[in-house]
FIDRENTOR-810018 format. One record per residue (C-alpha): residue in one letter; residue number from 1; x, y, z. Coordinates in pm, whole numbers, plus 50000, padded with zeros to 5 digits. Example, Ala and Ser with C-alpha at 12.3 -4.5 7.8 and 13.67 -1.06 7.14 Angstrom:
2
  resn  resi      X      Y      Z
     A     1  51230  49550  50780
     S     2  51367  49894  50714
//
This chain:
449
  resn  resi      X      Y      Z
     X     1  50000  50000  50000
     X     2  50069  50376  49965
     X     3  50186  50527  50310
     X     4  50232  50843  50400
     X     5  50459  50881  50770
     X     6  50432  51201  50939
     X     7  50619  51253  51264
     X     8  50870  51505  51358
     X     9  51110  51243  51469
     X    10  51307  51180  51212
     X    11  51455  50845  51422
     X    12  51080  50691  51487
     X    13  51002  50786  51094
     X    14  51285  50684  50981
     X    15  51281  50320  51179
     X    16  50944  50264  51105
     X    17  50995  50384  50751
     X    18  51229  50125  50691
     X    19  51015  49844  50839
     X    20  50762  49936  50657
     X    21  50928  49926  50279
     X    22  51067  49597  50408
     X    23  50718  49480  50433
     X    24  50634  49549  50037
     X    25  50479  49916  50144
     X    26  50564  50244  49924
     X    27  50625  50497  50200
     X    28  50642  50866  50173
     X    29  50785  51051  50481
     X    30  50636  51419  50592
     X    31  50819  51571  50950
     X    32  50550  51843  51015
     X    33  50189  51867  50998
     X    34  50232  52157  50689
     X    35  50440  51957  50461
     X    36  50197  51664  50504
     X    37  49867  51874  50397
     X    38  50059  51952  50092
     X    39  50140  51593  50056
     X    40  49754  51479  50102
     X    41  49638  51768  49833
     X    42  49864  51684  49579
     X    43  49877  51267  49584
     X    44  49647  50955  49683
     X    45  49740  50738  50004
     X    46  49567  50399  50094
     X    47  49715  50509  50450
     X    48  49840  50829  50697
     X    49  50014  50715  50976
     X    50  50038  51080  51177
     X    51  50212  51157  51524
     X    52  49919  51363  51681
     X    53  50170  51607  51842
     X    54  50369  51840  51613
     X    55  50488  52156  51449
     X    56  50192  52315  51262
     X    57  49917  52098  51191
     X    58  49867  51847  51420
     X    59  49749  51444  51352
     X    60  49385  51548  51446
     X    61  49385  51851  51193
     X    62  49558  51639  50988
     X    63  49273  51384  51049
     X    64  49012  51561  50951
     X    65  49172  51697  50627
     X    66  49265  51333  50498
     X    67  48879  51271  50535
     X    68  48772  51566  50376
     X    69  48995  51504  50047
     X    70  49048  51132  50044
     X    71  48750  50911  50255
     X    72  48858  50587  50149
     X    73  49215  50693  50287
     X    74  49269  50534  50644
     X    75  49408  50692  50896
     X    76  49638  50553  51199
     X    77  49713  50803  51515
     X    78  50035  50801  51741
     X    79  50057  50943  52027
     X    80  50233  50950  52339
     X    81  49991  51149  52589
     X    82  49676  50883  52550
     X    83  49359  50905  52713
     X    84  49024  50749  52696
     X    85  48895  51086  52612
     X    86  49117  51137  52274
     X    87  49110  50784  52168
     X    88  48723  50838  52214
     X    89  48732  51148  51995
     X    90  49022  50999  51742
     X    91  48751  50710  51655
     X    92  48468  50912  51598
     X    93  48661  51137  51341
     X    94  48695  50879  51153
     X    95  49049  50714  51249
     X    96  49177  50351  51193
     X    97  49319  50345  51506
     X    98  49583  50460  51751
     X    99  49871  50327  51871
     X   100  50073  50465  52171
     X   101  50445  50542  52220
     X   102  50633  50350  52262
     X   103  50557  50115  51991
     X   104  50681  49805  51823
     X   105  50716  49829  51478
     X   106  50491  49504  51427
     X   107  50208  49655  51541
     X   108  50192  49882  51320
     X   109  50243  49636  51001
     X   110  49966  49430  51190
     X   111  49766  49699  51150
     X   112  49828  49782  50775
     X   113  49750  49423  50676
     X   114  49409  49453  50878
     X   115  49341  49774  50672
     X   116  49454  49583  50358
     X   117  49247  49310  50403
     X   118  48936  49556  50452
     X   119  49027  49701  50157
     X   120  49075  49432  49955
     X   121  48700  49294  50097
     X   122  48522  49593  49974
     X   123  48699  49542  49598
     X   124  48576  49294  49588
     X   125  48252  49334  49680
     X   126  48230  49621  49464
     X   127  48314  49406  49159
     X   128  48063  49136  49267
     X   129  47765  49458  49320
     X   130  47897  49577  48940
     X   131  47867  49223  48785
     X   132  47537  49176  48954
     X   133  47417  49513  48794
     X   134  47575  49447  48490
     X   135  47329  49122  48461
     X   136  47023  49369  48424
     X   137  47169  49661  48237
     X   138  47002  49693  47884
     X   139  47301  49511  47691
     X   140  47261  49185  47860
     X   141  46875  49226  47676
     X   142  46941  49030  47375
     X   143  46758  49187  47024
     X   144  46906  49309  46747
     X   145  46551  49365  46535
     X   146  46423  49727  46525
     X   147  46124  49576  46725
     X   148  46350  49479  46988
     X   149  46552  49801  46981
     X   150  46239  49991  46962
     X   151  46164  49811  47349
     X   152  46532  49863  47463
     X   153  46507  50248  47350
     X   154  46176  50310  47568
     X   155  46315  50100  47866
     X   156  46590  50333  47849
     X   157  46324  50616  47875
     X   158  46145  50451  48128
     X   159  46350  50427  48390
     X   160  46457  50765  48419
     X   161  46094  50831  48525
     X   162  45919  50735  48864
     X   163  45600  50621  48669
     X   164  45411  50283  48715
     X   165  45465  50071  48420
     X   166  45239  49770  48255
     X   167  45417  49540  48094
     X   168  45241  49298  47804
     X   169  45325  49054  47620
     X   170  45281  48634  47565
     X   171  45423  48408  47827
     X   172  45769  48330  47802
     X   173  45862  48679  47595
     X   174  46127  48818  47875
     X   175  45862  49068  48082
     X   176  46053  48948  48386
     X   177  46391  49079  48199
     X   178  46238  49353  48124
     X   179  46085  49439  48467
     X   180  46480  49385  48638
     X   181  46643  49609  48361
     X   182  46398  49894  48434
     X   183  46438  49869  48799
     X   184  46836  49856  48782
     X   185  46867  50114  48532
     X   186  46688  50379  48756
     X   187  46762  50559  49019
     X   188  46638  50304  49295
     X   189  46843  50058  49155
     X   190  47033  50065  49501
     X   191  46730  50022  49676
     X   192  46545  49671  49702
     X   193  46358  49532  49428
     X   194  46074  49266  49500
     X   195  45917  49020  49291
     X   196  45642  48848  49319
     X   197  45347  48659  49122
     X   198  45003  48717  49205
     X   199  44876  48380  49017
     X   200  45091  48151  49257
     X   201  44911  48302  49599
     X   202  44533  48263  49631
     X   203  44315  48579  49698
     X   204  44376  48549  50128
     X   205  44747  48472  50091
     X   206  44809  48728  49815
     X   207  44734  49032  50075
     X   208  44881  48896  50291
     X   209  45236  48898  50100
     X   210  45106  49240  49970
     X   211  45085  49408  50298
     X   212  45187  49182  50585
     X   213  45006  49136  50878
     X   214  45074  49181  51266
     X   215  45082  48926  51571
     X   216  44704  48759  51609
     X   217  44547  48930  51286
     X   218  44423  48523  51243
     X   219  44440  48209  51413
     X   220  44796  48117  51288
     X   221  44914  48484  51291
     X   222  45162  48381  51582
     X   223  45423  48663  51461
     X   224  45422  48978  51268
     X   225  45513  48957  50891
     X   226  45615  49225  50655
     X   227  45432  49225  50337
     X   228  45656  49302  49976
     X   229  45530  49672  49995
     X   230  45692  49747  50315
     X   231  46038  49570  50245
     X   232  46023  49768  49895
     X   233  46037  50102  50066
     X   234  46231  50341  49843
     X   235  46262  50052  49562
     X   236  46061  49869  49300
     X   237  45783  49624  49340
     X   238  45708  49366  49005
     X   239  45377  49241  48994
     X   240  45396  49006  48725
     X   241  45031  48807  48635
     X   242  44845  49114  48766
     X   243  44522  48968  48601
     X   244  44495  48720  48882
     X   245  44452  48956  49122
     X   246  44123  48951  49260
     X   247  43928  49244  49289
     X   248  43929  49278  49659
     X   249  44291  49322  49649
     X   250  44312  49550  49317
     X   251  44120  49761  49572
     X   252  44365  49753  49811
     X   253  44649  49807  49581
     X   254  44509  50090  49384
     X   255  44527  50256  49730
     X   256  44898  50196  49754
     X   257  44900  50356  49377
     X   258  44744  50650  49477
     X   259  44778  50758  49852
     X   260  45171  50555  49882
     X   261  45004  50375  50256
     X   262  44831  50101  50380
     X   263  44761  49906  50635
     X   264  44906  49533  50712
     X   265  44652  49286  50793
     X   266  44490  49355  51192
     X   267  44628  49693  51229
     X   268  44469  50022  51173
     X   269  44793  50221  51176
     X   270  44867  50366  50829
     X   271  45241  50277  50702
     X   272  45310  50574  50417
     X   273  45564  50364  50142
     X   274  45761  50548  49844
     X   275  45737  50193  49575
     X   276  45739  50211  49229
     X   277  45492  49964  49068
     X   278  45610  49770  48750
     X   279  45304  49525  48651
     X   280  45341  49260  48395
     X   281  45014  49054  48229
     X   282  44933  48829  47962
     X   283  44592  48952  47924
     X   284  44418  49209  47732
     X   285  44332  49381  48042
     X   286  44061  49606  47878
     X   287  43922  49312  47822
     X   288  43873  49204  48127
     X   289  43773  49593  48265
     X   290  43482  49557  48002
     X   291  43395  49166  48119
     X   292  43386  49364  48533
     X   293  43645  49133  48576
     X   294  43942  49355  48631
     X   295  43897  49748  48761
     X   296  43911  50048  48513
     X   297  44088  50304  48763
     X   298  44363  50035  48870
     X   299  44430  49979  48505
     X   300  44520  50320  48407
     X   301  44671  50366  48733
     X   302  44901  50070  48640
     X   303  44916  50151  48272
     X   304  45078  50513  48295
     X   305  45359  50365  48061
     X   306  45265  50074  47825
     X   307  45547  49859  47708
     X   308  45450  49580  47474
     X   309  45649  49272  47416
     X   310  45672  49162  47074
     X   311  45639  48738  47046
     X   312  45935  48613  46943
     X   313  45733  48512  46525
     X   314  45747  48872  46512
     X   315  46143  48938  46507
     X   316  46297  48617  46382
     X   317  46546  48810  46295
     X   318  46709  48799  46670
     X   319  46656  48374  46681
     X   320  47010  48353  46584
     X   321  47147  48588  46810
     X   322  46951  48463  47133
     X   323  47041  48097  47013
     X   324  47431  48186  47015
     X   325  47356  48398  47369
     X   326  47204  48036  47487
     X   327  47447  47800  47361
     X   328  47709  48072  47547
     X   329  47490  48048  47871
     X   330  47434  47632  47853
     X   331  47755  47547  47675
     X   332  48009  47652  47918
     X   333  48173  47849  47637
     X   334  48226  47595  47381
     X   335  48184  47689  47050
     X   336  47861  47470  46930
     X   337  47647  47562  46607
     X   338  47319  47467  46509
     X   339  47297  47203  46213
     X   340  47113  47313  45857
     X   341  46795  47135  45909
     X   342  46793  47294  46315
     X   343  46866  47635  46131
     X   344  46572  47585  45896
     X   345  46346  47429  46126
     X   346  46415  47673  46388
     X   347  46361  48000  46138
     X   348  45990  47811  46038
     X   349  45890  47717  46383
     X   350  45657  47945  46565
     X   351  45784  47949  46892
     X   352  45464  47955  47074
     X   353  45627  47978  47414
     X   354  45850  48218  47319
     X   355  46225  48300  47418
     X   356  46162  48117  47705
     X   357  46084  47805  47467
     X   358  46376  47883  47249
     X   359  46619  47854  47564
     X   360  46447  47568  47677
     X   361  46512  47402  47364
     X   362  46901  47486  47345
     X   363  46952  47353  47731
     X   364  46815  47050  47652
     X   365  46990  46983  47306
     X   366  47335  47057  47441
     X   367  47256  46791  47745
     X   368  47173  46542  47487
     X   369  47387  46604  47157
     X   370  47556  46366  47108
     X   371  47827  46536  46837
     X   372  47970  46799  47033
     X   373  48049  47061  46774
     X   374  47715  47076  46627
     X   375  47315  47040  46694
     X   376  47096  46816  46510
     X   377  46743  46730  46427
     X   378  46769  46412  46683
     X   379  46915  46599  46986
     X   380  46602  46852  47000
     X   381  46337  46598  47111
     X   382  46330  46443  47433
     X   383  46434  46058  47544
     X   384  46096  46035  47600
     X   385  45895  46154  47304
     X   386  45704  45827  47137
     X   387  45729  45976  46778
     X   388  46058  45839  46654
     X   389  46261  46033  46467
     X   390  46272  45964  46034
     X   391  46576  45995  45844
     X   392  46619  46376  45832
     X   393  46687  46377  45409
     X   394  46377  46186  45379
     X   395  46122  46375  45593
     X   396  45947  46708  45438
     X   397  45989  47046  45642
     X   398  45593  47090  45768
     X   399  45624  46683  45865
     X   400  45917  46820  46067
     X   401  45751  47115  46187
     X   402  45436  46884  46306
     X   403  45638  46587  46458
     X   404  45799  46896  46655
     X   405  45463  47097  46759
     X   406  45304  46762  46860
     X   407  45593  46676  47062
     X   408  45594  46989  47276
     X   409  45220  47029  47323
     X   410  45254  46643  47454
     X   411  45531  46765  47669
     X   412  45379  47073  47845
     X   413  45024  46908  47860
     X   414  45276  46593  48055
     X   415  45378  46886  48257
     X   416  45054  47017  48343
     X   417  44876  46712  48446
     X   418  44635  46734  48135
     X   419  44530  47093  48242
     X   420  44449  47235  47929
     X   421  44389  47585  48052
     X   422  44769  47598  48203
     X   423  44858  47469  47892
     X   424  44687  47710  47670
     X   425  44888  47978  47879
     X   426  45206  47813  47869
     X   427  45191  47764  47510
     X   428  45066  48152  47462
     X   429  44775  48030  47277
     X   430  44399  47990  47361
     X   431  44206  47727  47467
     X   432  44008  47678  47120
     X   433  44315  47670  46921
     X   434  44498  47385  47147
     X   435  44180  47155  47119
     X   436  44190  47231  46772
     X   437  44600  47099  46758
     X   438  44506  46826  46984
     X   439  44275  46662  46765
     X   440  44489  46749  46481
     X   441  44788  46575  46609
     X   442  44553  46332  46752
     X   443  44681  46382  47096
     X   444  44396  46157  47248
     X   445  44440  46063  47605
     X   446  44604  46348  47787
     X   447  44539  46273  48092
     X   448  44770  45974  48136
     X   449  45053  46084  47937
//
């Protein structure tokens, strides 16, 4: 480290000097308070070690100056008067430490390697905070289609406001992404963000993770809980599937919306809350305000800034890029392309679940390709799919296409226990059109696939 000495003994600087640079430390030597102000001005220490009595300035002025121009600089105090009362004082300044006279030289390297250590913790914990930010900033959003940059430009705008934004688009098209890059590219993006998915809690449950509740608000209420509003204080709240919310709660919410308070569940003390809302559906939600099944103020409360997704048929042009991003992610940087047919086959495919389908499809292949170098036809189905897999030369694009689109419906209606609404969702189509592939594919007995 870079250490500045200051003491107007030339035989305690000098000694300790020497130790020090003996030690791997680049030491600069100041005798008088003066000469080390001019010192601290002019260059950058990781450390002032300063006699407290001198000429001029003493350690304590000199104290407060290193903290005033350098912060991160650390400062150790010598002294041979000590009291409770100064080391008191020293440590509230904003010292290291003190040491007294007389002193072993050790001690003082002891006390450098402590304040290297610290120093080196906080690097890298800095790093690890950048890398984590990094992972939400608008480049790790992969697109290269203007429909895609059209999205990245108005997330960009977005976040510089404090406005409530609604988020739509098909399952699986990155509204998730989307919600994190907003949040972390604002200026709460040191502040907490919260997640959470209002179709996985029922309508009692979902309030309660809303807005908490307090000891004996119900029978199991045997301790207080904070809801995701109050731990989102000063931050970001995603609401994604904001359709399921019932309308009891949209009631409730709308509140938070308007007046920033509530009330956790058995109290009637009013918390006040500064949370910005990002909401995220699947749904026409007009729709549903014009079926009474969703309400008309919360919507345009929650739809100050509209950002639609764009399903992934729409820019095909970015299926090449995301692949490459996923086979980077999955492949554990080996350099893996796609086969013709995959290419082709990929390019006709609809992706009716999306990017999320697309990645899907890439983890799996790479788990069970068998040539290492390249993807094939074979290595995109599962071990367990019943349809087995023609000679690729022989077999017709659309036969491929099918054999594909009956495969995956099988899959996710496997996955779903039959539940053709889920499945419908999944897939990002509706329920009409999946009875209609069904009985095209003749996908008979769902229910014990």
């Amino acid at each position: 480290m870079r250490v500045l000495l200051v003491d107007d003994e030339r035989t305690v600087t000098r000694t300790l000097g020497d130790s020090l640079e003996e030690n791997g430390h680049d030491v600069t030597c100041a005798y008088n308070g003066d000469d080390a102000s001019k010192l601290i001005s002019e260059e950058l220490f990781d450390c002032v070690i300063s006699d407290i009595r001198m000429p001029g300035l003493n350690g304590i002025e000199i104290l407060k100056q290193v903290k005033e121009k350098q912060n991160d600089t650390e400062v150790i105090l010598i002294t041979a008067y000590a009291t409770v009362e100064q080391a008191v004082e020293t440590i509230k300044i904003g010292a290291f430490d003190y040491i007294t006279k007389p002193f072993m030289n050790d001690e003082v390297i002891m006390l450098l390697k402590k304040i290297e250590e610290i120093k080196t913790l906080k690097h890298e914990n800095s790093n690890l905070k950048e890398k984590l930010n990094e992972k939400f900033t608008l480049d790790k959003l992969v697109g290269k289609s203007k429909k895609m940059q059209e999205v990245f430009e108005l997330i960009r705008v977005i976040a510089k406001t404090e406005s409530s934004v609604l988020i739509t688009g098909e399952s699986g098209t990155g509204k998730e992404l989307v919600a994190n890059a907003i949040h972390h590219n604002s200026s709460r993006k040191n502040n907490s963000f919260i997640k959470l998915s209002c179709a996985v809690f029922p309508e009692g449950l979902l309030e309660d993770e809303l807005f908490g509740h307090v000891k004996g608000a119900f029978t199991d209420a045997k301790q207080a809980k904070k809801g995701r509003f109050y731990l989102a204080d000063k931050g970001s709240v995603f609401l994604d599937d904001i359709d399921d919310m019932s309308l009891h709660t949209q009631v409730k919410l709308l509140r938070v919306l308007q007046e920033k308070e509530f009330e956790m569940l058995g109290s009637t003390k009013t918390i006040k809350v500064d949370v910005r809302v990002i909401a995220a559906t699947k749904r026409d939600l007009l729709e549903l305000v014009s079926k009474g099944l969703f309400r008309e103020d919360l919507y345009y409360r929650l739809n100050v800034v509209p950002l639609l997704l764009p399903p992934l048929r729409k820019h095909k042009e970015d299926i090449a890029l995301l692949t490459n991003h996923f086979i980077m992610k999955y492949g554990k940087g080996k350099k893996i392309d796609l086969s013709h047919e995959v290419e082709v086959i990929f390019m006709e495919y609809d992706w009716p679940g999306n990017i999320r389908e697309l990645e899907n499809t890439i983890e799996r292949a790479l788990v069970f390709a068998k040539d290492k170098e390249k993807i094939f036809l074979k290595d995109l189905y599962l071990p367990d799919t019943e349809e087995e897999i023609p000679n690729n030369k022989s077999l017709l694009l659309k036969d491929v296409l099918n054999l594909y689109e009956k495969s995956h419906i099988r899959k996710v209606l496997k996955k779903t226990n039959g539940e053709r609404n889920k499945t419908a969702d999944i897939l990002g189509i509706n329920r009409k059109t999946l009875w209609e592939k069904i009985k095209y594919h003749n996908i008979d007995d769902v229910t014990n696939l």
